[in-house]
Structures are given as C-alpha cells and as structure tokens.
C-alpha positions as a Markdown table, in Angstrom:
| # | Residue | x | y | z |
|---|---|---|---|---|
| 1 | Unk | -50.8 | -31.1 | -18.9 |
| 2 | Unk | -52.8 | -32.1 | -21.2 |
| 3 | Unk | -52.9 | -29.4 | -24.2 |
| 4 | Unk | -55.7 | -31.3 | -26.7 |
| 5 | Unk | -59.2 | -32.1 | -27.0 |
| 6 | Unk | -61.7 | -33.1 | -29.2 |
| 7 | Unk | -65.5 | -32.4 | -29.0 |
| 8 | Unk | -68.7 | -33.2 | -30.6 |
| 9 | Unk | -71.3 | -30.9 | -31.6 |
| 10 | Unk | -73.9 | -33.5 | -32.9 |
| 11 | Unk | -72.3 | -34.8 | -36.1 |
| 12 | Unk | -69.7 | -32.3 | -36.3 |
| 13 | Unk | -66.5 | -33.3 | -34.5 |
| 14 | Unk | -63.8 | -30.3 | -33.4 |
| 15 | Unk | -60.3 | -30.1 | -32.5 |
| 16 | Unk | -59.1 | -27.9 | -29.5 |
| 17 | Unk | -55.6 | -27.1 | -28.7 |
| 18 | Unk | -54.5 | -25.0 | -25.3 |
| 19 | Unk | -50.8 | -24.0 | -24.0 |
| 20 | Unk | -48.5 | -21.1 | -24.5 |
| 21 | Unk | -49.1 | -20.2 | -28.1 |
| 22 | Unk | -52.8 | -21.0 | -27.7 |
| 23 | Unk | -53.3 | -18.1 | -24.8 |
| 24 | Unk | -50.8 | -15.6 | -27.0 |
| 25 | Unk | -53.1 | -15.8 | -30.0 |
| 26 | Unk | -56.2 | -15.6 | -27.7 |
| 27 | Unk | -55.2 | -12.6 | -26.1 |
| 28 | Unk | -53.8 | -10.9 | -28.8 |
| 29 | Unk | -57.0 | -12.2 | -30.5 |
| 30 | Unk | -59.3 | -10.2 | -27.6 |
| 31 | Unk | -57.4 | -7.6 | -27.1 |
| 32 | Unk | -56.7 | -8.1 | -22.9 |
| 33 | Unk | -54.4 | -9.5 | -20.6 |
| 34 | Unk | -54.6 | -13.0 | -18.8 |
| 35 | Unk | -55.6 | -11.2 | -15.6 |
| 36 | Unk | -58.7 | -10.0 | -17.2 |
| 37 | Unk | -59.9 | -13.2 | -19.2 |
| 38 | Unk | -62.0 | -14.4 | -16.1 |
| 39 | Unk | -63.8 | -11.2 | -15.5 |
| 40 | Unk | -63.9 | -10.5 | -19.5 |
| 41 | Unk | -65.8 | -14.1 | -19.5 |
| 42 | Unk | -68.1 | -13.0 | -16.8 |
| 43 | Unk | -69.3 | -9.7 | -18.0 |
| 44 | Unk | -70.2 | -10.9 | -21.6 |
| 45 | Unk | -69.8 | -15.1 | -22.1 |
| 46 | Unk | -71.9 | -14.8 | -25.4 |
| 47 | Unk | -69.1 | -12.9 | -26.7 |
| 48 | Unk | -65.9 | -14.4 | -24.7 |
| 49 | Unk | -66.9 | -17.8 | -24.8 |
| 50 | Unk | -67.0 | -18.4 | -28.7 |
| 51 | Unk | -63.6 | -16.4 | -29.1 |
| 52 | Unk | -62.2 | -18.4 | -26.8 |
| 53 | Unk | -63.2 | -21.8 | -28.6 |
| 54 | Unk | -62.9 | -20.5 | -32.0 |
| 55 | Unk | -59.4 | -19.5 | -31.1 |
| 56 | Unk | -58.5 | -22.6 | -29.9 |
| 57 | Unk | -60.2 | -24.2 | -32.8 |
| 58 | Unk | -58.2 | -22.2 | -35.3 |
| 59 | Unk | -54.9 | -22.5 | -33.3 |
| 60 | Unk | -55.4 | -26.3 | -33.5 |
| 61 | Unk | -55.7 | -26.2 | -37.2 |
| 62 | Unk | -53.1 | -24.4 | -37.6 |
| 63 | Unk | -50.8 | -26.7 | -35.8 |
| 64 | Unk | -52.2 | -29.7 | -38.0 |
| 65 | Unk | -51.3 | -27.3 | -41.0 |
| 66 | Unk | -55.0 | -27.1 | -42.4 |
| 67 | Unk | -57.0 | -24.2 | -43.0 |
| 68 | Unk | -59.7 | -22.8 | -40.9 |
| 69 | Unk | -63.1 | -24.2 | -42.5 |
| 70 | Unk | -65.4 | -22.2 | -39.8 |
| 71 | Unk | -65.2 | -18.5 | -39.7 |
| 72 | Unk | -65.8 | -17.1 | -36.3 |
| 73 | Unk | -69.4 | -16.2 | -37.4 |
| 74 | Unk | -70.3 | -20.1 | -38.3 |
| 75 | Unk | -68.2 | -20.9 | -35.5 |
| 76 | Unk | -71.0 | -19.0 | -33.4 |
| 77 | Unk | -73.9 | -20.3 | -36.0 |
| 78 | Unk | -72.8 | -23.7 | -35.1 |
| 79 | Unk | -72.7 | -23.2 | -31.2 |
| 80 | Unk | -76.2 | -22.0 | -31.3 |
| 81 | Unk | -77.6 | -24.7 | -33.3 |
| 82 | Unk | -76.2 | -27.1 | -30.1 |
| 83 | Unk | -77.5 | -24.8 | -27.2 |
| 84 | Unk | -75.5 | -22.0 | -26.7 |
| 85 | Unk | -72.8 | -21.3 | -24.1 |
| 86 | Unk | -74.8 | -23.3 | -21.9 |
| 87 | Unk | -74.6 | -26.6 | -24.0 |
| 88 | Unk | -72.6 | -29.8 | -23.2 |
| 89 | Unk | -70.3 | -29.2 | -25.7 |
| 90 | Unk | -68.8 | -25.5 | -24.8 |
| 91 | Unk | -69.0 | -26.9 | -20.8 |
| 92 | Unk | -66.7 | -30.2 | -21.9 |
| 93 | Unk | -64.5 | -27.3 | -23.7 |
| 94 | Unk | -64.3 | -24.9 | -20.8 |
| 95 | Unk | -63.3 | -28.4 | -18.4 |
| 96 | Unk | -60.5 | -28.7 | -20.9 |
| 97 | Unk | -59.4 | -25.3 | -21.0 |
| 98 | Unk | -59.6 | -24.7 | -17.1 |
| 99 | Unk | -57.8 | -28.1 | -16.5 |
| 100 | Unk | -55.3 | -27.1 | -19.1 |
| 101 | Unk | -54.3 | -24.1 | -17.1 |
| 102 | Unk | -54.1 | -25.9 | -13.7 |
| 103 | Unk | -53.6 | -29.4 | -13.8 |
| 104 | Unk | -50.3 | -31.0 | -13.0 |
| 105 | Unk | -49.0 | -27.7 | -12.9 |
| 106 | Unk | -45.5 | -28.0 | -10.9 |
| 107 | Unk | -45.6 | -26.6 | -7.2 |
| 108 | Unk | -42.3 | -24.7 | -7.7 |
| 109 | Unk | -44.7 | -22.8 | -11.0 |
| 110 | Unk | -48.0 | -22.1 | -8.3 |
| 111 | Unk | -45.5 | -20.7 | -6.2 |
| 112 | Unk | -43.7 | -18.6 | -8.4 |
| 113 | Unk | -47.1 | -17.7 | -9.5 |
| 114 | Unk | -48.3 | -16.9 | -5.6 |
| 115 | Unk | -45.3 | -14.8 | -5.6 |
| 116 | Unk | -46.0 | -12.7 | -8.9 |
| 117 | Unk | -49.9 | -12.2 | -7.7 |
| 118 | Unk | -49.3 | -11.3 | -3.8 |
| 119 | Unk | -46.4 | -8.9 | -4.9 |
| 120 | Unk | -43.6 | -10.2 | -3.5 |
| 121 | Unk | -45.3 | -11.2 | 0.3 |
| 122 | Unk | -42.8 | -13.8 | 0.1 |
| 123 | Unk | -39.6 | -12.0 | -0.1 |
C-alpha cells in the first residue's frame, strides 16, 4: 500500500500521507464514521474534499515533525486559486487516497471486510 504522495499546485508542492492514523485524525477531524465518508463526500465535496486533503496534509507534517504552515482556510484559498475540487491536483489526491484504501489490500482483509459489511452471510 502505498501510504505517500506528493502533489503540485503550480509552484507550491504538498505532502500527503494516508493509513490508519491518517483516517483516525480525519474522522475524528469530521466528526463521522468510515461508513459515512463516501456519502459525506457526495452530499457536500466543497466542504469534504478540502478536510480530507488538509487533514492528510497536516497528518503528513506532523509525521515529518514540522509545523502546519497552511491553516485549513489557506488550505481552501490555495485549492481555489488551482480550480477547485474539480482541478488536477485534488483528482491526483483523491487517486491516491482511493488506491490507498484498496490497493494490494490482502484477500484474507476484503474478506474479513465482506464478512463485517454482509453481517455475517458467511457464517
């Protein structure tokens, strides 16, 4: 799984980091579970979206032990400035994240996962 990425948003370059502790701060962050991320997205993306990334953003700073230089409010400035949620830049993040979360995940895991979403069809 790849758990890193790194994007440009002409000039300015970003780090992104995904994984466990990533998702924990992001939905502690937003307030909902994993099951309602997708449909959360859906329903309001110019709010979601930049959560999301800034979260990732700050998570991946945090890890490098810097600071956060862009509040969540520049953060949003700064997404604007390159096109919005529909620009390259968030779609190369979204890739990222998505592939994060279900790439080379282990069959025995999408099973287990099958399992846990079907409640328990496979007992």
């Amino acid at each position: 799984m790849k758990n890193k990425t790194t994007i440009n948003f002409e000039g300015t370059e970003l780090g992104f980091h995904f994984g466990l502790g990533f998702l924990g701060e992001l939905l502690d962050n937003l307030g909902f579970s994993i099951d309602d991320l997708q449909a959360n997205i859906e329903k309001n993306p110019f709010k979601v979206i930049p959560k999301l990334m800034h979260t990732s953003y700050a998570y991946n700073l945090e890890r490098e032990g810097k600071e956060v230089d862009l509040k969540l409010l520049d953060f949003v400035d700064l997404l604007d400035s390159v096109g919005g949620v529909t620009s390259e830049g968030v779609s190369t993040f979204l890739t990222a994240f998505t592939d994060s979360m279900t790439k080379d995940v282990p069959v025995a895991v999408f099973v287990l996962c099958l399992r846990y979403d079907v409640g328990g069809v496979f007992d």
